[in-house]
C-alpha positions in Angstrom: 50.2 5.1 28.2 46.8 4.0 29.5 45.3 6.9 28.7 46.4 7.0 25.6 44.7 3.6 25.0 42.1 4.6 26.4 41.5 7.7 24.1 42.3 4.9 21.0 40.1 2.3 22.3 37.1 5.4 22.7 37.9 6.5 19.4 37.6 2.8 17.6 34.3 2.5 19.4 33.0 5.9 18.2 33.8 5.3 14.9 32.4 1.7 14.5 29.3 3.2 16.1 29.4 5.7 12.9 30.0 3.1 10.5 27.6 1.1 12.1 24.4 3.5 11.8 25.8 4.4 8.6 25.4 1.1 7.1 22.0 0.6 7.7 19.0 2.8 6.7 15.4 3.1 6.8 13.0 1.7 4.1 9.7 2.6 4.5 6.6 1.1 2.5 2.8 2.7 2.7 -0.2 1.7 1.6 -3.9 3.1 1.4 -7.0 3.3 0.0 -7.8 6.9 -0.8 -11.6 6.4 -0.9 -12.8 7.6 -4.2 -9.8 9.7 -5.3 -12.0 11.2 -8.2 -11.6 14.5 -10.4 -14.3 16.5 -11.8 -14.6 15.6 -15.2 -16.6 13.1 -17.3 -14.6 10.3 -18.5 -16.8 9.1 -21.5 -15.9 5.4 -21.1 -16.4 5.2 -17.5 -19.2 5.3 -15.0 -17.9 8.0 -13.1 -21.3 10.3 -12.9 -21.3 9.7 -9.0 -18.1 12.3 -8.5 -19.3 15.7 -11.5 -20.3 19.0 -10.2 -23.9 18.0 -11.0 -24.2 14.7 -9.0 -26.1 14.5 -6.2 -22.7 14.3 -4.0 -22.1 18.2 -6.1 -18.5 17.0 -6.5 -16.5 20.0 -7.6 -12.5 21.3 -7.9 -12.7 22.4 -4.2 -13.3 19.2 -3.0 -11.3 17.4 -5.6 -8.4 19.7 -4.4 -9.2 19.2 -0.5 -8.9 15.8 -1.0 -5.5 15.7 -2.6 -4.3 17.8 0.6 -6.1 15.2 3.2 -4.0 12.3 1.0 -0.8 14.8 1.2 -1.2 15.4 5.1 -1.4 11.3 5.8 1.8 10.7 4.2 3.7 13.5 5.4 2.1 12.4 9.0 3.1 8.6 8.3 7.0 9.2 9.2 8.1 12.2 11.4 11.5 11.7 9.9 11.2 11.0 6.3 8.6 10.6 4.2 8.1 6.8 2.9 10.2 5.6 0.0 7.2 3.9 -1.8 3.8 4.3 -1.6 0.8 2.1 -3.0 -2.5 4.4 -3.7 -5.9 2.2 -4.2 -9.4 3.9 -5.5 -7.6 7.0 -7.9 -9.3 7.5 -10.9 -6.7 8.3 -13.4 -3.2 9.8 -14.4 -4.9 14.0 -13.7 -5.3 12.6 -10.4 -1.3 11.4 -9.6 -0.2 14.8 -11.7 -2.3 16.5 -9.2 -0.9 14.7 -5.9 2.9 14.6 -7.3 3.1 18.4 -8.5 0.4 20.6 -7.2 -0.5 19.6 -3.9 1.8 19.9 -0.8 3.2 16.6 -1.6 5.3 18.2 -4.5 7.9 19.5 -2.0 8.8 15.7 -1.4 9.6 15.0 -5.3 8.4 12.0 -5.8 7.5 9.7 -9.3 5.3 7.4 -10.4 3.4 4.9 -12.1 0.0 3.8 -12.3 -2.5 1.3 -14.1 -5.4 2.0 -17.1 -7.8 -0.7 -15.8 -10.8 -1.7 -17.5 -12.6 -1.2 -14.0 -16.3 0.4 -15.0 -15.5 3.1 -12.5 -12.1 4.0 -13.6 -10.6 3.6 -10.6 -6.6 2.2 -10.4 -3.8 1.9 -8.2 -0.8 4.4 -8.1 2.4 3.7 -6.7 4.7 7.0 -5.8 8.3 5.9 -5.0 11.4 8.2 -4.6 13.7 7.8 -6.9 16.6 8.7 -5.2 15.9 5.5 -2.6 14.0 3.6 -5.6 15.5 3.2 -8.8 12.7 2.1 -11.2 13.9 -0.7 -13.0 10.7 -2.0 -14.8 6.8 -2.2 -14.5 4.0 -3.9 -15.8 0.2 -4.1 -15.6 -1.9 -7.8 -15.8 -5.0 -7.9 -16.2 -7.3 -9.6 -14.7 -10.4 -11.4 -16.7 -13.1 -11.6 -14.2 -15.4 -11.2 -17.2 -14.8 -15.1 -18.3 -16.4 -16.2 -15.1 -19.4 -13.4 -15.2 -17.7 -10.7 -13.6 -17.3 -7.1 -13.9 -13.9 -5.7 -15.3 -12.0 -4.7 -12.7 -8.3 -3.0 -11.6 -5.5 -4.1 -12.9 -2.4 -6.2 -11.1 0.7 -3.6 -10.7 3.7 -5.2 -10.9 7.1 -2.7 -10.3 10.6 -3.7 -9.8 13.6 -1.2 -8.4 16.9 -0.9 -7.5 17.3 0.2 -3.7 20.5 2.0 -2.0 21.7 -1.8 -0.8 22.5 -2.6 -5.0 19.4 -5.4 -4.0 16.1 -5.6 -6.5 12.9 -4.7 -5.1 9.4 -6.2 -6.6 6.3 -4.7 -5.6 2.9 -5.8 -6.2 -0.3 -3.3 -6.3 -3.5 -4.8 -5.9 -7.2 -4.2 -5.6 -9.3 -7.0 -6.2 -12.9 -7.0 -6.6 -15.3 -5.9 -4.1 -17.8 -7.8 -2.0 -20.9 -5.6 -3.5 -23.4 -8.2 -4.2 -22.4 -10.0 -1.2 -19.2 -12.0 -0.3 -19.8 -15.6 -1.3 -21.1 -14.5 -4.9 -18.2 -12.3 -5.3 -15.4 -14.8 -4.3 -14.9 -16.7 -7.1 -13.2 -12.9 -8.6 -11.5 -12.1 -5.8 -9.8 -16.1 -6.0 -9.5 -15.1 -9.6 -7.0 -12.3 -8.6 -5.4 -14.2 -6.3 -4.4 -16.9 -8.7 -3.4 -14.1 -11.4 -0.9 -12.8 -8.2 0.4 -16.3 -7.1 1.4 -16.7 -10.9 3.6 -13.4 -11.0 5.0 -13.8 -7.4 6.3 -17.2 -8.3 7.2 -16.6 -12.0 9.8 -13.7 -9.7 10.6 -15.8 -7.3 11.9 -18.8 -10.1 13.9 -16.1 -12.2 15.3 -14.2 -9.4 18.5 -15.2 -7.9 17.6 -13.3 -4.4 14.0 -12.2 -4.4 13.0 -9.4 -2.4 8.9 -9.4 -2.7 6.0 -7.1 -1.4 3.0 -7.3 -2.0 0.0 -4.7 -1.1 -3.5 -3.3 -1.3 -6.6 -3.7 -0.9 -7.8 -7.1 -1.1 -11.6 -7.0 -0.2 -10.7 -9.9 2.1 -9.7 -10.6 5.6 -6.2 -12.2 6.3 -8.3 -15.9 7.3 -10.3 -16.0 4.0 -9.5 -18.3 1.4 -8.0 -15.8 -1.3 -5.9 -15.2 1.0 -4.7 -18.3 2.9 -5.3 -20.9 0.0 -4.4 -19.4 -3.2 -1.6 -17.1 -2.3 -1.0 -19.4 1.2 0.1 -15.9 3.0 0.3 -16.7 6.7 0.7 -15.2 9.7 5.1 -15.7 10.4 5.6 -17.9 13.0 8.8 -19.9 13.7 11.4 -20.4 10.6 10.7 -18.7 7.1 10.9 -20.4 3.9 12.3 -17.8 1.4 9.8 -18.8 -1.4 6.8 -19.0 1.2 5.1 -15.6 1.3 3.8 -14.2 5.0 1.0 -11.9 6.1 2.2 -9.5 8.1 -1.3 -8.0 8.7 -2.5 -11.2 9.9 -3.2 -11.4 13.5 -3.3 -7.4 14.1 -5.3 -5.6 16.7 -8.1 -3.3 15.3 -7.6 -3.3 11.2 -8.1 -1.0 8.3 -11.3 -0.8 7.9 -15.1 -0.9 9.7 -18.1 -2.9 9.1 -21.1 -2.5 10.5 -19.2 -2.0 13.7 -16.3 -4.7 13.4 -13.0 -3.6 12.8 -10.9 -5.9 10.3 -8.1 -5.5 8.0 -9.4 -5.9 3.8 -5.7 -4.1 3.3 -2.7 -6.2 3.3 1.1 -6.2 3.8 2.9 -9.4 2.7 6.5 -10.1 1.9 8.1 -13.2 1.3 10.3 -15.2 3.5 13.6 -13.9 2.3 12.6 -10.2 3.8 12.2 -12.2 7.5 15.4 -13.7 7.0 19.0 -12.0 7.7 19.4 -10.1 4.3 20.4 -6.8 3.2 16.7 -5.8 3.6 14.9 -6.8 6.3 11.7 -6.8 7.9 10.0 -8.2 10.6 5.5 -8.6 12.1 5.9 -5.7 14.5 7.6 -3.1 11.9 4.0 -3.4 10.7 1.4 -1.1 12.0 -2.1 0.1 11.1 -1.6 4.2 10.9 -4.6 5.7 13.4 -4.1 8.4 14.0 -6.5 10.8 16.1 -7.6 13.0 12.5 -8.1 10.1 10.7 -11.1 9.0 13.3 -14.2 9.8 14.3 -16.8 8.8 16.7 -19.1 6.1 15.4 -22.3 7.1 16.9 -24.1 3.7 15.5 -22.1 1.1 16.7 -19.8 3.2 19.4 -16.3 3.5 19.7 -14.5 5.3 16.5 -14.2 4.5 12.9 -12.6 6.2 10.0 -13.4 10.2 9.4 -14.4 9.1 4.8 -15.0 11.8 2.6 -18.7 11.4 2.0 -21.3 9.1 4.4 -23.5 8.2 1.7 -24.6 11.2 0.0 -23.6 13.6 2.9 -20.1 15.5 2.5 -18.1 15.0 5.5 -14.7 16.3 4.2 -12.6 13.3 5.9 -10.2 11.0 4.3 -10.9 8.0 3.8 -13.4 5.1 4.9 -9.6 3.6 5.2 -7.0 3.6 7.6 -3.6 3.6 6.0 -0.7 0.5 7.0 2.8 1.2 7.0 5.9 -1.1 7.0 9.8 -0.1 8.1 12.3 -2.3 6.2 16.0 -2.1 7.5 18.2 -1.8 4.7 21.8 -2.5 5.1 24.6 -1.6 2.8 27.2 -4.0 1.8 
């Protein structure tokens, strides 16, 4: 008779082990800046002479092609058990460009969909967000613009705003950003980059108001460091610490060793990962600061021979082809998603 409640007792446990791992999954949210993710071809509306076959960088379909491998081989290297569920692309030049990562390279084996912007940027450079849409059911997407022009800027990207369904039955919004850059130096450039900020504060809150349980991320390249005031005034995204408010929204880049990206031999992060506070809390998606991490790994680096230590193997140092990937490192987020 013991035995046999023994066997019943190991059995229950084994199976509400099952159930257990069963219920909850893996969510996993990327972001990077590609570094001049360029075809080969004129765009007559854009300033894209910089990346033809007869610039001075010789920018050809070989490197073109390279280039969408070196992207491929980062994502595929940013899980070793699944490839990440959504992915938010900065500096890609156009819709040849996604066709190119999400059907010709080696990425194609992983089937993934997408949705990009048609910014006004003089460049022509937007953000692309790949998501799977057997983990991501696209709901809806928009684009907002951005007028920097009204306050003597340059046009710039566009705001990508995506909502999906996830496995959970829960509503996802994701943000895409990349807000204008500090050439011409930082203090001149802010008002823009404050500009953007304001335009994404609007949209996080107009979802936060409408949405009964708001599930919000928001990513990219911001051109600014998590203590500047873009950051920590207009869109008040912190550093978590103590009790979340689930219509506050939280840095979870703030505060992180190293960072994305080098300057002149200082390492900080310009990319971002923030969520608000209902992704901290004890939802059916979940998150938490140390499911973030910076992705450096040892082929993304090279030594720095100017200010020591390493930095980012880029594509080109100024005019010179290097044949890297990105002046960039890529951030990655693990949300726990459990099913009702």
């Amino acid at each position: 008779m013991i035995m046999v409640i023994r066997k019943m007792l190991l059995c229950w446990a084994v199976g509400f082990i099952t159930v257990s791992l069963a219920a909850q999954q893996r969510f996993l949210v990327m972001e990077y800046n590609t570094e001049n993710f360029f075809d080969c071809r004129h765009d007559s509306l854009k300033n894209d002479f910089d990346f033809l076959p007869d610039s001075p960088r010789g920018w050809n379909y070989r490197k073109y092609f390279s280039k969408a491998v070196n992207i491929s081989k980062v994502i595929y290297s940013a899980s070793m058990d699944n490839a990440p569920d959504i992915i938010g692309l900065c500096e890609v030049e156009n819709e040849y460009c996604a066709e190119t990562l999400t059907k010709y390279s080696p990425l194609r084996e992983l089937g993934y969909e997408y949705v990009m912007t048609d910014s006004p940027d003089e460049r022509g450079i937007d953000v692309l967000l790949l998501y799977q849409p057997y983990t991501f059911r696209l709901l809806a997407s928009q684009t907002v613009r951005v007028p920097v022009q009204e306050i003597g800027g340059k046009p710039t990207r566009d705001i990508l705003h995506v909502s999906g369904r996830i496995v959970s039955g829960d509503t996802l919004d994701v943000f895409l950003a990349h807000f204008p850059s500090r050439s011409g130096g930082r203090l001149k450039t802010e008002p823009f980059r404050i500009m953007a900020a304001r335009c994404l504060k609007s949209l996080s809150d107009s979802v936060m108001s409408t949405r009964l349980n708001p599930n919000i991320i928001i990513m990219g390249d911001f051109n600014d460091y998590p203590d500047d005031k873009s950051l920590v005034e207009i869109l008040k995204a912190q550093k978590p610490s103590g009790r979340t408010e689930v219509s506050n929204l939280y840095n979870l880049m703030d505060g992180k060793p190293s960072g994305t990206y080098k300057y002149r031999g200082e390492w900080g992060s310009l990319d971002q990962m923030i969520v608000n506070g209902n992704l901290l809390g004890n939802g059916n998606i979940r998150t938490d600061y140390g499911k973030v991490r910076i992705l450096d790994f040892p082929f993304l680096m090279e030594e720095d021979e100017k200010f020591g230590g390493d930095m980012p193997f880029r594509t080109y140092n100024g005019m010179r082809y290097k044949g890297g990937y990105s002046d960039h490192l890529p951030v990655l987020m693990e949300l726990e998603v459990y099913l009702p």
